[in-house]
C-alpha positions in Angstrom: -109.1 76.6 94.3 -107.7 75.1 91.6 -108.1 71.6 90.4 -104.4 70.3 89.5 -103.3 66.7 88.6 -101.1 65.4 90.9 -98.3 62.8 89.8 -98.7 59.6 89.9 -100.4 55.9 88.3 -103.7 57.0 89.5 -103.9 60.5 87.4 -102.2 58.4 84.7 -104.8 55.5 84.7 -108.2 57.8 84.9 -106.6 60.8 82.7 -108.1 63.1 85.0 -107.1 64.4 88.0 -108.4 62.2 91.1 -109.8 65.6 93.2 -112.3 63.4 94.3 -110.4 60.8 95.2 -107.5 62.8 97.4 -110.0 65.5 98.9 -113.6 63.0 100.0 -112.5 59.4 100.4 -110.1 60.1 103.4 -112.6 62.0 104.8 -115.4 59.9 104.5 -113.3 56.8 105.9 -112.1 58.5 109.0 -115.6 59.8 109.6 -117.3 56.9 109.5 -114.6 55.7 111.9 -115.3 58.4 114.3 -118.9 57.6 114.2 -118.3 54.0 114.5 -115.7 54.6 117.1 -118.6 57.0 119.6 -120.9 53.9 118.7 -118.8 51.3 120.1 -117.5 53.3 122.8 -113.8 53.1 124.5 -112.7 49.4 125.0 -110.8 49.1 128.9 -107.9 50.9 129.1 -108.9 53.5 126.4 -109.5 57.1 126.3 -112.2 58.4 123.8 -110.7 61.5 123.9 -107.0 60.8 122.5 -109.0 58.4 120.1 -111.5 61.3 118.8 -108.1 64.1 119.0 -106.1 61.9 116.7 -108.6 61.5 114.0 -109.0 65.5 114.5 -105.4 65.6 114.2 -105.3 63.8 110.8 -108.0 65.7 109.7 -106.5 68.7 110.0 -103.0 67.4 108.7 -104.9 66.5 105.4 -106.8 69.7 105.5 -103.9 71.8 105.9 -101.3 70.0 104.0 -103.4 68.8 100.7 -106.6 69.8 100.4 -106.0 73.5 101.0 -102.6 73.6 99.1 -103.3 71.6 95.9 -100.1 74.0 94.4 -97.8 71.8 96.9 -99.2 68.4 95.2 -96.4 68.9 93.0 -93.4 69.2 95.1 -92.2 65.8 96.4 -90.6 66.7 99.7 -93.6 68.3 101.2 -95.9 65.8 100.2 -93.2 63.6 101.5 -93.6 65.4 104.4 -97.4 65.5 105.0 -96.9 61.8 103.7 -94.9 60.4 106.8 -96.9 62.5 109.3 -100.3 60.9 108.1 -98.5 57.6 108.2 -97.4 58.4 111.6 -101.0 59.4 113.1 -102.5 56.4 111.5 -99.9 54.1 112.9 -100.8 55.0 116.8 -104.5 55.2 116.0 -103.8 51.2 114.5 -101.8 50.6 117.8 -104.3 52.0 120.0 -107.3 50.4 118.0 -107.0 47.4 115.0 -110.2 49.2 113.5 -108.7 52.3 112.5 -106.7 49.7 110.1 -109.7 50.5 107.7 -108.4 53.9 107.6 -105.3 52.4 106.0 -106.5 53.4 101.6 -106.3 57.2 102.9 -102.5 56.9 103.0 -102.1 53.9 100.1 -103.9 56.9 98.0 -101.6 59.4 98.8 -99.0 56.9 98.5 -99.8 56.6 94.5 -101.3 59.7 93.8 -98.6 62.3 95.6 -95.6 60.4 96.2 -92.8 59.7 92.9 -90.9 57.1 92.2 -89.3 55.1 93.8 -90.8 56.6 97.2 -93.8 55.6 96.3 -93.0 52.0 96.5 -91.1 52.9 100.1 -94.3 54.5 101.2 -96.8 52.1 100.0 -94.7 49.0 101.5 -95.0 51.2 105.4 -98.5 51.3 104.7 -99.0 47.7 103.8 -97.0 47.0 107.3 -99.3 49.1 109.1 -102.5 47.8 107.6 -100.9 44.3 108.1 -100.3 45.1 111.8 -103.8 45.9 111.9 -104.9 42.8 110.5 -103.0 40.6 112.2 -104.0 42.1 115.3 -106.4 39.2 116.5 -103.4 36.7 116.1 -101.8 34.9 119.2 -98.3 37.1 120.1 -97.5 34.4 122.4 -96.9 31.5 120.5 -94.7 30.9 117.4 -97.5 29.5 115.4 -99.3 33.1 115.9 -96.3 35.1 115.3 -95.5 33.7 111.9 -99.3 34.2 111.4 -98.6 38.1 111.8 -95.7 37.7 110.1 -97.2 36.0 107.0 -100.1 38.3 107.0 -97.7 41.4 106.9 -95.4 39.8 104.5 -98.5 39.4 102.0 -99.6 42.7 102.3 -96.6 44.4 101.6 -96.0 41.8 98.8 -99.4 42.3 97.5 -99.2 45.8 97.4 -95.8 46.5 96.3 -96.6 44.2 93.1 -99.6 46.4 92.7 -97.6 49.8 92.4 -94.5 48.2 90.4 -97.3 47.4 87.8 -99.0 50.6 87.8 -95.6 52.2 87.1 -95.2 50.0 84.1 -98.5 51.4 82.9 -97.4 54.7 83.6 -94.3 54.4 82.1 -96.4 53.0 78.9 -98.9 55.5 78.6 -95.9 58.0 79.2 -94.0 56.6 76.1 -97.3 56.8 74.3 -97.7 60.4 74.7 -94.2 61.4 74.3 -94.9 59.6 70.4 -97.8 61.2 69.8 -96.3 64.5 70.4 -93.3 63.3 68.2 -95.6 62.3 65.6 -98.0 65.4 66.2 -94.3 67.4 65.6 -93.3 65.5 62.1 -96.6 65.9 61.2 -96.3 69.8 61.6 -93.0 69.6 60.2 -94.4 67.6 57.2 -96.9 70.1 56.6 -94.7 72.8 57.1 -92.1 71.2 54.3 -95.2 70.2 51.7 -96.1 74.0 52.3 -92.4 74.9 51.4 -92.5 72.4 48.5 -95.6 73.7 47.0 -94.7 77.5 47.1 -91.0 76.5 45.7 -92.6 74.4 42.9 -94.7 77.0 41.9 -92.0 79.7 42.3 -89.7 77.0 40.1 -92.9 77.1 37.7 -93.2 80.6 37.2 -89.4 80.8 36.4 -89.5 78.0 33.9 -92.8 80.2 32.2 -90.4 83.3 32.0 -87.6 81.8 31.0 -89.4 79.4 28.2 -91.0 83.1 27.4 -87.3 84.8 27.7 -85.9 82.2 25.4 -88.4 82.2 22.7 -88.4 85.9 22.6 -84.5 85.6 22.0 -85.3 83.3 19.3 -87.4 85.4 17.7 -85.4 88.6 18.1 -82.4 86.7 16.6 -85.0 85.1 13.4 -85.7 89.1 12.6 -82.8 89.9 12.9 -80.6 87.4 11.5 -83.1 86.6 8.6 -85.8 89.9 7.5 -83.6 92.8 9.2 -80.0 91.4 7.3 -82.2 90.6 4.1 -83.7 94.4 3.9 -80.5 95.9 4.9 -79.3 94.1 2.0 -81.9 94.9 -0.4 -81.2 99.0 0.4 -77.4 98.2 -0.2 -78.3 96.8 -3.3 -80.4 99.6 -4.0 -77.9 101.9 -3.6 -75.1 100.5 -5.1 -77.3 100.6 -8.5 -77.8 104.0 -7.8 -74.2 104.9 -7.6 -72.9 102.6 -10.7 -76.4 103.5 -13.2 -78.6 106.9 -13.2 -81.4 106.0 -12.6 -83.7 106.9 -15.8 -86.5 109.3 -15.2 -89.7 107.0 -15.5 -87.8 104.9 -12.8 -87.3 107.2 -10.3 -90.4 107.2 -8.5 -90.8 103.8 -8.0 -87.3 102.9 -7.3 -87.6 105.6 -4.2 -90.8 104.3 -3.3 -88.9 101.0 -3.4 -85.8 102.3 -0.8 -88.8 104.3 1.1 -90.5 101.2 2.1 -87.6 99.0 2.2 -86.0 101.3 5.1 -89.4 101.4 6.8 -89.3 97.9 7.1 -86.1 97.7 8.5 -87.1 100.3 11.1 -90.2 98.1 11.9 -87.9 94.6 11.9 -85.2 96.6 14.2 -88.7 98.0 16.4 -89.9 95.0 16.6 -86.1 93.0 17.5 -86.1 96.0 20.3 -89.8 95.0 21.5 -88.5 91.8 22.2 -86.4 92.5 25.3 -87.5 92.1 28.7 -90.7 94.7 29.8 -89.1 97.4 31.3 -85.7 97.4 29.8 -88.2 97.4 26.3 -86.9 100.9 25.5 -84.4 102.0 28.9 -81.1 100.8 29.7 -80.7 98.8 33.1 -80.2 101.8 35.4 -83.3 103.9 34.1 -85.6 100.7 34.5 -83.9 100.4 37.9 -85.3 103.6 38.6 -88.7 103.3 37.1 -89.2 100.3 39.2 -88.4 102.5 42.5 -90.1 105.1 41.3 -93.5 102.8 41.1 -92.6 101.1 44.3 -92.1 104.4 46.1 -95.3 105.4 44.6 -97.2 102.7 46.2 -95.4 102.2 49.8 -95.0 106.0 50.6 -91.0 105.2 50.9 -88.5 106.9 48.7 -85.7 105.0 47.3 -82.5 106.4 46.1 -81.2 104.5 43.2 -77.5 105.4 42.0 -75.2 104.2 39.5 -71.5 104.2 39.0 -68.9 103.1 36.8 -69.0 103.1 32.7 -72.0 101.6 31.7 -71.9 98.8 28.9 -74.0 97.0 27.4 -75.1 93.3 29.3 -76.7 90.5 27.7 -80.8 91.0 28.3 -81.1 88.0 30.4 -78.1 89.6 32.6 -80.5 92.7 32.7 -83.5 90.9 33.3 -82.4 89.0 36.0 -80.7 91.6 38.0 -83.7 93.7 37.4 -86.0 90.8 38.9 -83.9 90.6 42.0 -84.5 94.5 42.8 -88.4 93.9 42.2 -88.2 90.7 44.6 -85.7 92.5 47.5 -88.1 95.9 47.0 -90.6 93.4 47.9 -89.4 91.6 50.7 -88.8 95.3 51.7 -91.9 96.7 51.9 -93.4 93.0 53.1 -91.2 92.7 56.1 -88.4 95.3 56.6 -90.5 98.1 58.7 -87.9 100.3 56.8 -87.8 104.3 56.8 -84.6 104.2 54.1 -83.9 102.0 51.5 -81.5 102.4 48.6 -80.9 100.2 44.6 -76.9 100.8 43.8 -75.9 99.3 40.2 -72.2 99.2 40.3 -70.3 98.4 36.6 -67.0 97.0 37.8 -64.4 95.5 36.0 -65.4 92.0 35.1 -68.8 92.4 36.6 -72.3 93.8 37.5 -73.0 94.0 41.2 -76.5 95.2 42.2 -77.2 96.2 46.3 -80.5 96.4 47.6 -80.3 98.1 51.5 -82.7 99.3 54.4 -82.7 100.0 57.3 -85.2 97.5 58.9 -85.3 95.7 61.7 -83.5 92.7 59.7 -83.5 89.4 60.6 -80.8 86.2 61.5 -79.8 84.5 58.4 -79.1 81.6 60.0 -82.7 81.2 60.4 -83.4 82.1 56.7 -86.4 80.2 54.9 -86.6 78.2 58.6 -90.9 78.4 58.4 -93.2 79.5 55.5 -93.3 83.0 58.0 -89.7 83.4 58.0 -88.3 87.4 56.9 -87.9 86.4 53.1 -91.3 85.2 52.6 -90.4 81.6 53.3 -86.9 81.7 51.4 -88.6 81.3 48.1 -87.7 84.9 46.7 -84.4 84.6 47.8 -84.0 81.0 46.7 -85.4 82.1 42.6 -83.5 84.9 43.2 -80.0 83.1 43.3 -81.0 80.3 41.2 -81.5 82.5 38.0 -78.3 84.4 39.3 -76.4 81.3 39.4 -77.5 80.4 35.8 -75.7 83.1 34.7 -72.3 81.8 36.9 -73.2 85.2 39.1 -74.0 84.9 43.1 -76.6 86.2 45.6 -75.5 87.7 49.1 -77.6 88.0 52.2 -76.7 90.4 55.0 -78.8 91.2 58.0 -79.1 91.3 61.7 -82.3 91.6 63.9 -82.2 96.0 64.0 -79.7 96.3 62.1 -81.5 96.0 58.6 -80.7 94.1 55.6 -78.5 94.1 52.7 -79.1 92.1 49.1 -75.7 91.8 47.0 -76.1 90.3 43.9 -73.5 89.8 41.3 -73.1 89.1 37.5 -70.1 88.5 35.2 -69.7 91.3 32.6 -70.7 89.3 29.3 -70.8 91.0 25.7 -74.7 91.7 24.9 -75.7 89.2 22.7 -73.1 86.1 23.5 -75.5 84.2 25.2 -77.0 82.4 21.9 
């Protein structure tokens, strides 16, 4: 049988449920009643046996309707129920004997333990007129003087004890209130840890971007120092070269050395133009977009067992390398999220040369996921939102756009857009 805590002040004061309480004290009181009742034997006009039957009667009410069922201690019309029948035997057992008034806590403990507001006011104020009756059984009925004695001695009970339950309700009511903000706290404090969590991977996410694009811009600079400066100044030391050739013959003893001069002067161009070439974004270091779009699926096929089809169409132009570079970073991140969440047995890289821009789509068909809960926990589908949310920020740098498509079993779709810009305009 389990142990369940029933409503009420009395669960709410101790913070544990009163088994004790509910399933011995009412016992104990109405035996020691029964023994003190065989003791004392019937007074005149009594019968023993209706006496010693009622207190079995109540036993067995308490048995059958509590003690045995503590699954009904929740349902306030049965308890109410069991409630007024206890109420009931105790009140003839009070008529028929003023003792049995000390049987009178069985029922106030019910009363707060089993009964909900505001019943349980109702049903402690009956008790206190029945344990009232009881002790104002000794009090002259005949006179006026004795009647306002039974009267007063009523009236204070019910007073007394209906003050009691009003201010055990305020302390339930408080301690309610007090757990109600703890759990709000304990759920901002989640939620607190939840959005540090989120602040800490984004920061770090926002990190690494500012590495690679401090990295991307200083390897621009470079390229254009080479090229600009050492590549345009050999270039123009061969044209030189040349032009002498074509306006003077060279004399004979000059020959060798002035080709030994061109020789090395074009090898160092080759090594300046190498070197300009080097400086563009690992893979696209010697492939245009679309092959390094399909070196990158062909590694990640390699490693998750999944083959990717990767096609191309329209005329393809040259982009600007950090156009490149970021669209091939978005197909490395949505290949990832991929193989990290999808559960995918398809998945396909289209690079699409349109008009005025590039569009890259990454698909599969995984079991997907409900945007509207994108980046809602650090567990969500994208890995917390932080691909996604690197993903459009250096897409948005370069005025293009990121699309998210998915539904749960219906797999996912990543759309993401550039505007066609001239290789090299971005300075």
């Amino acid at each position: 049988m389990s142990r369940r805590r029933p409503p009420g002040p009395v669960a709410a004061a101790q913070g544990e449920p009163p088994f004790l309480l509910i399933t011995v004290v009412p016992y104990t009181l109405l035996a020691a009643l029964v023994v003190f009742k065989v003791a004392k034997g019937p007074s005149a006009g009594d019968s023993l046996v209706i006496d010693l039957g009622l207190c079995g009667l109540a036993a067995a009410w308490m048995l059958g309707m509590v003690t045995l069922r503590p699954a009904w201690w929740e349902r306030p019309r049965i308890m109410g129920v069991f409630f007024t029948g206890l109420l009931a035997i105790t009140a003839i057992l009070v008529v028929r004997d003023p003792w049995f008034g000390l049987f009178t806590p069985a029922p106030y403990i019910y009363a707060f333990t089993l009964l909900r507001w505001p019943w349980r006011l109702a049903g402690v104020a009956a008790v206190a007129i029945v344990s009232g009756t009881a002790q104002a059984s000794d009090a002259p009925k005949t006179t006026a003087s004795g009647l306002a004695i039974s009267a007063l001695i009523v009236v204070v009970n019910v007073v007394m004890m209906c003050v009691t339950a009003w201010v055990l309700r305020l302390a339930e009511q408080e301690r309610e209130q007090r757990l109600q903000a703890l759990a709000e706290l304990s759920r901002a404090n989640r939620l607190l840890a939840a959005t540090l969590a989120e602040n800490a991977g984004l920061h770090t996410q926002l990190l690494t971007q500012a590495r690679e694009a401090g990295v991307l811009d200083e390897r621009r600079r470079m390229a254009r120092e080479i090229h600009d400066t050492l590549a345009q100044g050999l270039a123009g030391i061969i044209a030189q070269l040349q032009a002498a050739e074509q306006m003077h013959e060279v004399p004979a003893q000059w020959q060798r050395p002035f080709a030994a001069v061109k020789g090395l002067a074009r090898e160092t161009l080759s090594e300046a133009r190498r070197s300009v070439d080097a400086l563009r974004p690992e893979p696209l270091e010697t492939t245009r977009l679309g092959d390094a779009l399909a070196e990158v699926a062909g590694r990640w096929s390699r490693l998750h067992g999944l083959a990717v089809q990767v096609t191309t169409t329209g005329t393809v132009r040259p982009m600007a390398p950090e156009a490149e570079f970021a669209l091939l970073r978005t197909a490395q991140e949505a290949l990832a999220n991929v193989a990290k969440h999808a559960g995918a047995t398809r998945a396909g890289v289209t690079l699409s040369y349109l008009d005025h821009e590039v569009a890259l789509d990454v698909r599969d068909d995984g079991k997907g996921f409900d945007p509207a809960h994108l980046g809602a926990s650090p567990t969500s589908p994208s890995g917390g939102g932080f691909g996604l949310t690197i993903m459009r920020q250096r897409l948005e740098e370069l005025s293009g756009s990121l699309q998210v498509e998915s539904e749960p079993g219906a797999g996912t779709g990543i759309s993401a857009s550039i505007p066609t810009v001239p290789a090299g305009s971005h300075a």
